[in-house]
N, C-alpha and C positions, 0 to 999 in steps of 0.2 A: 866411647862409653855408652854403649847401647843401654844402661839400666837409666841414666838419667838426660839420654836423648841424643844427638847428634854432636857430640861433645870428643876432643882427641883425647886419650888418657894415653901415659898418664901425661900433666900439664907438667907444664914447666913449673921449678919450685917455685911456691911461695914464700917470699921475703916478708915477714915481718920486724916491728924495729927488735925487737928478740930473738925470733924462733924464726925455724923452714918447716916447712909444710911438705914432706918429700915424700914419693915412694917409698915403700918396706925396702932395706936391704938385709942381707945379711946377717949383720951386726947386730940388728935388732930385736935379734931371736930370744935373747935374756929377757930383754923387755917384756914383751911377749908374756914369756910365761909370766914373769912377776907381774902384770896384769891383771891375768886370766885366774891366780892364784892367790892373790892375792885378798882378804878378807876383810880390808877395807875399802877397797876397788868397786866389789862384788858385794856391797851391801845390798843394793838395792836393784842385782841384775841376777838375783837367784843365787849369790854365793860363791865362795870359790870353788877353783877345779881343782881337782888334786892333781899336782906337781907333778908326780910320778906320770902320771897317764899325761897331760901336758909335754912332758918331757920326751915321749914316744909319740905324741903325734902329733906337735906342731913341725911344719917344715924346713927345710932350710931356711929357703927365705918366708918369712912368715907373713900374711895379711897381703899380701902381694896381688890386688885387684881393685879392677877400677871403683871410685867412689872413697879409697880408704888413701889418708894419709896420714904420714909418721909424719909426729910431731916432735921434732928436734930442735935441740936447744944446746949449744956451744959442743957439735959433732956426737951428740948420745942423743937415742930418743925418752923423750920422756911421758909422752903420750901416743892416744890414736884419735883422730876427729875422721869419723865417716859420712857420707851421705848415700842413704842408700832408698829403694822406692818400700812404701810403707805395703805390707803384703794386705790383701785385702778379706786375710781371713780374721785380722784383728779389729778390734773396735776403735775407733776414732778416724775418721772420712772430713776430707774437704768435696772431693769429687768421688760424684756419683759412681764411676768405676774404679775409685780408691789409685793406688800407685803412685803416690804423693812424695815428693821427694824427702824425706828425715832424716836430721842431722842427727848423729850421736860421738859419745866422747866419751874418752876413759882415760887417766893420766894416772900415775905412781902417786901415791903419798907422797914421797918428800918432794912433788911439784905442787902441791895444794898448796893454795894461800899464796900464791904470788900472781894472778891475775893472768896464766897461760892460758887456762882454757879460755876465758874471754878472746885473749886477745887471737888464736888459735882459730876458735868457731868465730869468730868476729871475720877473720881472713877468710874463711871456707865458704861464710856467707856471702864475701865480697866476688871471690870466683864466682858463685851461682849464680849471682847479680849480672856477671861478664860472659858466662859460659853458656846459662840460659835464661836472656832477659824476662823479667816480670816471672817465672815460675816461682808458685808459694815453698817454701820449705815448714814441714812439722815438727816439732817436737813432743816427744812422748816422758814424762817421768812421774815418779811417785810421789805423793803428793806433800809424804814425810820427809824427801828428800833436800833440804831445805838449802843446801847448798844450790845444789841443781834449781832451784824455782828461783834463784836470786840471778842463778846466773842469765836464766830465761830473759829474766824481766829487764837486766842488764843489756840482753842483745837485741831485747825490742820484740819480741814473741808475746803474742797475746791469745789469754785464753779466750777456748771453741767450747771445750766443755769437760766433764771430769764423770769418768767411769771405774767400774769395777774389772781389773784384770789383774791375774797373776796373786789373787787376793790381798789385793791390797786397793786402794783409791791412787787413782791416775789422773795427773794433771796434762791435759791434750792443746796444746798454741800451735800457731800459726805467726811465720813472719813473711810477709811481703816483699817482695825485691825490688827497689824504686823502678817507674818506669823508664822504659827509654826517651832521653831526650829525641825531639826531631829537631831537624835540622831546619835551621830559617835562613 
């Protein structure tokens, strides 16, 4: 996984006491769209997409690259938790040449309110933690989004600072990956 460093992708799933954390297949191409289309999904990532156009060009397999996992839940997925490097034509920087590793997520409505994405980004963060010791991970979200800033503060993300993007006010955190023990 060249975008977040010398990493195999994709990994072997993640077992959570719920959920996997697995590559895109197939199967998950409904999902997908009902994501991407969805107009409570998309409140606060610019909206939905229309279906129609979705429907022509998402691919078979859909999301099918490193950094992105299906987030599946008793063999259907019901989200996507990503990590991907922050491009550095956006505002919010830990390092000087930006490319900061951020996590992001997006699950269906009828998975809201039962504590998946927690537990989902909670796992992805614990990869990062194994995959690349001590790299910071970001998070980017709006600052109305108030689900999303519980869940921040839930997984231990602390705010850097809060700007204007996309017109709206953005809430910018940073989490830490414990360091590595050394050996005595």
């Amino acid at each position: 996984m060249t975008e977040l460093g010398p990493v195999a992708w994709p990994p072997v799933p993640i077992r959570t006491e719920r959920l996997v954390l697995r590559e895109s297949e197939a199967r998950d191409r409904t999902a997908f769209i009902e994501l991407f289309a969805s107009p409570d999904v998309r409140t606060y990532l610019g909206g939905p997409l229309p279906r129609e156009e979705l429907e022509r060009a998402v691919p078979e397999v859909p999301g099918r690259r490193p950094g992105l996992f299906a987030v599946d839940l008793d063999g259907a997925m019901i989200g996507t938790v990503s990590l991907d490097r922050r491009g550095a034509e956006r505002p919010g920087h830990l390092l000087p040449d930006a490319g900061e590793a951020e996590l992001g997520y997006m699950f269906l409505p009828g998975a809201w309110g039962h504590g998946y994405a927690a537990e989902a980004c909670a796992a992805a963060l614990g990869w990062v933690a194994g995959a690349i010791p001590g790299e910071p991970v970001v998070l980017c979200t709006q600052t109305a989004n108030d689900r999303a800033m519980r869940l921040a503060a839930k997984l231990g993300f602390t705010e850097v600072e809060r700007f204007e993007e996309f017109g709206a006010e953005q809430w910018f955190g940073v989490w830490s990956s414990p360091a590595p023990r050394s050996a005595r």
